[in-house]
C-alpha positions as CSV (number, residue, x, y, z in Angstrom):
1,X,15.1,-25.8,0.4
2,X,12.3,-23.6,1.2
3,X,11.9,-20.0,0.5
4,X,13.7,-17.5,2.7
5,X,10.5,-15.4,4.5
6,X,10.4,-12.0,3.9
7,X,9.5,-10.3,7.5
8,X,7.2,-7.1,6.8
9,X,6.9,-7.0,10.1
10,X,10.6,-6.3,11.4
11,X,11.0,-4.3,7.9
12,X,8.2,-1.9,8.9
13,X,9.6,-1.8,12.5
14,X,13.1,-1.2,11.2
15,X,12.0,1.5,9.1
16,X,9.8,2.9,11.6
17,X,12.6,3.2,14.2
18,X,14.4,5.6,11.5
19,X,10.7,7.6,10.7
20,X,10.6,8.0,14.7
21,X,14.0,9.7,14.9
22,X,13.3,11.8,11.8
23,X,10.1,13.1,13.2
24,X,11.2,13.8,16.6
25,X,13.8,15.8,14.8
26,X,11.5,17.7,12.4
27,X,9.6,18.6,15.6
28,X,12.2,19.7,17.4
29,X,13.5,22.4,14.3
30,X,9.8,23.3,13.3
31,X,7.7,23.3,17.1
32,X,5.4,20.4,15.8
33,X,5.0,17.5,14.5
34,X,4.3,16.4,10.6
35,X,0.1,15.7,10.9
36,X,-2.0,13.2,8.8
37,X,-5.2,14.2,8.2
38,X,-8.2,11.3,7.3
39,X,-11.0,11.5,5.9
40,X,-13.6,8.8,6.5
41,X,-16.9,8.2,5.3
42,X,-19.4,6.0,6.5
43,X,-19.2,3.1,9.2
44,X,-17.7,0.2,6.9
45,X,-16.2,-1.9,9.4
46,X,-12.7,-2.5,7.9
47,X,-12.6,0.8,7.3
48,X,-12.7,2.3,10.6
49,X,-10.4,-0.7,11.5
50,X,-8.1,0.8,8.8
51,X,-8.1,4.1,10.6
52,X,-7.6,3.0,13.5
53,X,-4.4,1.3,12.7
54,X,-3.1,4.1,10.9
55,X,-3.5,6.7,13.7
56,X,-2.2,4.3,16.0
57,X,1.2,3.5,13.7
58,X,1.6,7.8,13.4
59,X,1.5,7.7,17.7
60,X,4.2,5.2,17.9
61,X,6.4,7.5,15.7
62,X,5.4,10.9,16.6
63,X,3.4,12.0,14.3
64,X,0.1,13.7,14.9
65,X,-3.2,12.8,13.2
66,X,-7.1,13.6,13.2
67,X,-9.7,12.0,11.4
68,X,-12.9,14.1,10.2
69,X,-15.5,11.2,10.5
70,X,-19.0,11.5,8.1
71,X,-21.8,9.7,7.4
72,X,-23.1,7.2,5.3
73,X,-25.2,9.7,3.8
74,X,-22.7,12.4,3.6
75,X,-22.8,14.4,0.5
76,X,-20.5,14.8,-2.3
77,X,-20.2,19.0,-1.3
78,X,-19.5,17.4,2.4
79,X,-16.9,15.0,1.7
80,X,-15.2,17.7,-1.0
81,X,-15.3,20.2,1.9
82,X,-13.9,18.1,4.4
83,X,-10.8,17.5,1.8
84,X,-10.6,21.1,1.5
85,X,-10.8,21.6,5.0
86,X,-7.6,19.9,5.1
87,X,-5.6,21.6,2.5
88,X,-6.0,24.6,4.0
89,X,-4.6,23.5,7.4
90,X,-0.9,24.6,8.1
91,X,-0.6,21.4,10.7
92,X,-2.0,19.2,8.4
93,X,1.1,17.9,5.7
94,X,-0.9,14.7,4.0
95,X,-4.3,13.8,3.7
96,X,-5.8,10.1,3.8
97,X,-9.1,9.1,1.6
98,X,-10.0,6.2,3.2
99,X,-11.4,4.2,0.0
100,X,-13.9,3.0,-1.2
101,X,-16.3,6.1,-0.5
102,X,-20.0,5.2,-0.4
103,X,-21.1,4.4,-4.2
104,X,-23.3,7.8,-4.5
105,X,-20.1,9.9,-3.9
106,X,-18.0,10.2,-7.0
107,X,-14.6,9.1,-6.0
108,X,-12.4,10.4,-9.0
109,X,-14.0,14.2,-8.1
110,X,-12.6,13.9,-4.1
111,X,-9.6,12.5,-5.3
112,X,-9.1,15.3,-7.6
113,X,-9.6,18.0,-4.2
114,X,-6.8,16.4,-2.7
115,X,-3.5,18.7,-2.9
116,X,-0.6,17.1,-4.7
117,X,1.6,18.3,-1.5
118,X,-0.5,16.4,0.8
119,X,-1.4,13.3,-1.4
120,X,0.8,10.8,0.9
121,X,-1.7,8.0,-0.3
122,X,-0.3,8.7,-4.0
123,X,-3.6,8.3,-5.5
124,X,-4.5,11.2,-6.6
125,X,-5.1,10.8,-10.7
126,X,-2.2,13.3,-11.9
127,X,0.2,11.2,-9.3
128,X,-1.3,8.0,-10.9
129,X,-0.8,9.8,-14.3
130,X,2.7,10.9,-13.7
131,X,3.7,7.4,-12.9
132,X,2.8,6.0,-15.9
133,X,5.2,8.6,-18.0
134,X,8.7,8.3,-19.2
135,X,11.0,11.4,-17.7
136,X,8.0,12.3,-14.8
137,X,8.1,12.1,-11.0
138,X,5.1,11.3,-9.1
139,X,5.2,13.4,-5.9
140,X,4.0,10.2,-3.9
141,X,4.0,6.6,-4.9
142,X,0.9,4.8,-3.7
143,X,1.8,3.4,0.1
144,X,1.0,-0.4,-0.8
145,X,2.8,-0.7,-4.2
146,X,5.4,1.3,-2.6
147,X,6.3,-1.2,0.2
148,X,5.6,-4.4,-2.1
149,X,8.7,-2.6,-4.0
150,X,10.8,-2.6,-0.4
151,X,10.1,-6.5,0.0
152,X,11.5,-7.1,-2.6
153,X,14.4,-4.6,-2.4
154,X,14.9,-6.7,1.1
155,X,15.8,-9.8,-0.8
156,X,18.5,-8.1,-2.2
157,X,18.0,-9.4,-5.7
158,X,18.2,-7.1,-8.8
159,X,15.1,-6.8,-10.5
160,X,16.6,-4.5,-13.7
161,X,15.6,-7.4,-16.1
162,X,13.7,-9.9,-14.5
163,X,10.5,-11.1,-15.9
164,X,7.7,-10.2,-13.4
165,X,4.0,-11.2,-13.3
166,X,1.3,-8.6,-11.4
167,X,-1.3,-10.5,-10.8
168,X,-4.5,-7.8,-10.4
169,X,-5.1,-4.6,-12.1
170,X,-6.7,-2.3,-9.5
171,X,-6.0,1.3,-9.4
172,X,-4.9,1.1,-5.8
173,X,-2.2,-1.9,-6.0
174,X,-1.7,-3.7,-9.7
175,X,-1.8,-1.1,-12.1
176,X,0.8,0.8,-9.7
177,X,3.0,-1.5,-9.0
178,X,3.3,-2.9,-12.7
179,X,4.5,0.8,-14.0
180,X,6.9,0.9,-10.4
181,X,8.4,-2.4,-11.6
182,X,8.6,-1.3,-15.3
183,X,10.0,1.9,-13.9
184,X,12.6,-0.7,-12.0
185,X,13.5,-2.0,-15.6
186,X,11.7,-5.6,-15.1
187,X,9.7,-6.8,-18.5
188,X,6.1,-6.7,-16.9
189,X,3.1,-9.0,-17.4
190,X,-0.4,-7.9,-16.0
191,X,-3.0,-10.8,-15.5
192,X,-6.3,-10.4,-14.5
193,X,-9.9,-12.6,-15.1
194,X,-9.6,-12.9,-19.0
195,X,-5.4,-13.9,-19.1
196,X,-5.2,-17.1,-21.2
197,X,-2.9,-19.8,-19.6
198,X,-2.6,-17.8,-16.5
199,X,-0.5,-20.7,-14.6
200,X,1.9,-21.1,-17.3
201,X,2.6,-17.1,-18.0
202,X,3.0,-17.1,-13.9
203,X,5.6,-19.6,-14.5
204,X,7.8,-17.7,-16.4
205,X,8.2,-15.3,-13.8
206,X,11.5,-14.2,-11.7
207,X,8.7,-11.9,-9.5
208,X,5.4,-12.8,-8.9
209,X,3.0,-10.2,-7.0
210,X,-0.6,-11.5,-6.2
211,X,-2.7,-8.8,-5.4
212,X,-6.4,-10.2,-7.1
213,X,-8.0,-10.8,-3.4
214,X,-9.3,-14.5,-3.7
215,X,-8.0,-16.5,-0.9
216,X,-5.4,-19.0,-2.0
217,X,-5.6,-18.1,-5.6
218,X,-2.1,-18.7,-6.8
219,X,-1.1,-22.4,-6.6
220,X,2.7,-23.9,-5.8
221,X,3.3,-25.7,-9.0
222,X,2.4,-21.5,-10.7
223,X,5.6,-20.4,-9.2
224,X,9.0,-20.8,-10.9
225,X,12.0,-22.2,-9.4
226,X,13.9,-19.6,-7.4
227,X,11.3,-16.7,-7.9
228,X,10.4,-14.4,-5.6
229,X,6.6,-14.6,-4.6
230,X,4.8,-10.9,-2.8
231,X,1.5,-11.6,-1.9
232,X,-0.7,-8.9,-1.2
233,X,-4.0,-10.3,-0.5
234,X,-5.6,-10.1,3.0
235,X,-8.7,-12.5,2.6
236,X,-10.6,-13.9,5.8
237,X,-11.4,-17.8,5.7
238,X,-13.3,-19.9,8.5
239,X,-11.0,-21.5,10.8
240,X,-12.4,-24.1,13.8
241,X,-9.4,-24.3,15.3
242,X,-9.2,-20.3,15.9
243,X,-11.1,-18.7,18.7
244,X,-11.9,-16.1,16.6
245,X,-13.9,-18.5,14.2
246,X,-11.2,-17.5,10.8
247,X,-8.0,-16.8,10.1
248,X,-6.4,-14.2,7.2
249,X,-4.8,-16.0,4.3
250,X,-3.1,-14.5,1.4
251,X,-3.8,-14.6,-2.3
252,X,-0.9,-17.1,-2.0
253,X,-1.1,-21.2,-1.0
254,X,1.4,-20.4,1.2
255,X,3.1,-24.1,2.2
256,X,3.3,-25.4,-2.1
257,X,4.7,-22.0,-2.5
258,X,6.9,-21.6,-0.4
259,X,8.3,-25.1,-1.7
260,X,9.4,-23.5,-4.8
261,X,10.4,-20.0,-4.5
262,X,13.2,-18.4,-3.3
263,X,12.1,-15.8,-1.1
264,X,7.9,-15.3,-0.4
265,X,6.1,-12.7,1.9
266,X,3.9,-14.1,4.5
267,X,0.4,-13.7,5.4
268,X,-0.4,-11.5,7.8
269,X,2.4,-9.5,8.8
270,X,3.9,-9.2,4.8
271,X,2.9,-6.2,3.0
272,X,0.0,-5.0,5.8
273,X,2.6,-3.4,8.1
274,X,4.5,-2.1,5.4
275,X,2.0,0.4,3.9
276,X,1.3,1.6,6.9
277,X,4.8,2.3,7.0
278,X,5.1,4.0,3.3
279,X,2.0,6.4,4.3
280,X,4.3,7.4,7.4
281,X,6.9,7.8,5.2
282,X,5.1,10.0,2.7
283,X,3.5,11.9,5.3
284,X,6.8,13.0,7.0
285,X,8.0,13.6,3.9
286,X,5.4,16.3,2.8
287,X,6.4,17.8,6.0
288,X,9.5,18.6,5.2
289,X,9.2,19.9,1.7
290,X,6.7,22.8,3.3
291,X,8.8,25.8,4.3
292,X,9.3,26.8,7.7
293,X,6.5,29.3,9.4
């Protein structure tokens, strides 16, 4: 039988529904609304898209948001200050990077401006850090990682010791969601490029999450019998048939899949709406842990 689908979609709106009536109350005992702050730089395309979608999401649930916008050329002293800038705002409760920052603006030095109250985004290095330790609490969990975890919560399924396979070791998704997953007390296998035999160690696992951004990646006859398969890769192909000229496929061959696993996210509408949805979270979340005016 094939996999069950795992919505993000109605997840995110689910949860979304309950961030709504949590910030509408916030607002009503504190005169305003919880307020996302993002930081931009440059005019990269998906990034502004990015954006976009984010202050659109914090509308629909009543959350406020601005966006300080810099160029290309923007130094590092101007994108620090614009961090800053935010910090020291009362209205503001968590602050966006949008990533990746132009290559002549040292990333880890911005991150490290961010305050650890406002870092909804969890990426900050000490949250990063703190993640990683036995007996520590991040502040924030990163928003991706943190609603690959909810899929897979959704299924219902147990993961305290299941074998799982993280597929990708970026800062911003595998890394992350291999120590939230250890955290979870699964037995945790990173792949990346070098990873000898990488079909058969994806085999032997109960979880699989693809997050290495090549389109189609992970093959059907990779997946184990009855595992659950969360694919967070977003990767544009050409497509006749579409009037846009390409369609969005995951990291994922979808159909073969689907064929063998128990429950699978989908491409789009999988683990896209749902970290929107985490940062939401996060950012109402800072807003309630600073004390009333």
């Amino acid at each position: 039988m094939p996999a069950k689908i795992i919505d993000g979609r109605l997840v995110a709106e689910r949860l979304q529904a309950e961030i709504k009536g949590a910030a509408a109350e916030y607002k009503a005992s504190r005169g305003a609304a919880p307020g996302l702050g993002v930081v931009l730089v440059g005019d990269d395309s998906a990034s502004a898209m990015y954006v976009r979608m984010k202050r659109r999401a914090c509308e629909r649930v009543g959350l406020r948001s601005e966006a300080r916008i810099l160029p290309a050329d923007a130094t590092q002293a101007q994108v620090e200050a614009a961090v800053r800038a935010y910090n020291s705002d009362p209205a503001i409760h968590g602050i966006l990077l949008q990533l990746p920052l132009p290559s002549h603006v040292d990333e880890e030095a911005v991150l490290n401006e961010i305050s650890l109250a406002k870092d909804v985004d969890g990426i900050h290095p000490m949250n990063l850090g703190r993640l990683g330790m036995r007996g520590r609490e991040p502040t924030f969990t990163p928003a991706t990682p943190t609603g690959v975890m909810a899929l897979i919560k959704e299924t219902g399924v147990a993961i305290e010791g299941k074998r799982a396979v993280v597929i990708g070791r970026s800062n911003i998704v595998g890394l992350p969601v291999a120590l939230m997953l250890t955290n979870a007390n699964a037995t945790v296998t990173i792949c990346h490029s070098r990873t000898r035999d990488l079909p058969g160690t994806v085999k032997q696992a109960d979880i699989v999450v693809a997050a290495v951004g090549r389109p189609e990646f992970v093959k059907g006859d990779w997946i184990k019998a009855g595992a659950i398969v969360i694919d967070v890769g977003s990767n544009s192909v050409p497509d006749r048939a579409n009037e846009k000229g390409y369609r969005y496929v995951g990291d994922v061959e979808f159909e073969s899949a689907r064929a063998q696993a128990a429950y699978i996210s989908k491409v789009p509408g999988g683990v896209g709406p749902m970290t929107i949805t985490m940062l939401l979270a996060n950012t109402l979340k800072a807003a309630r842990a600073f004390p009333p005016a």
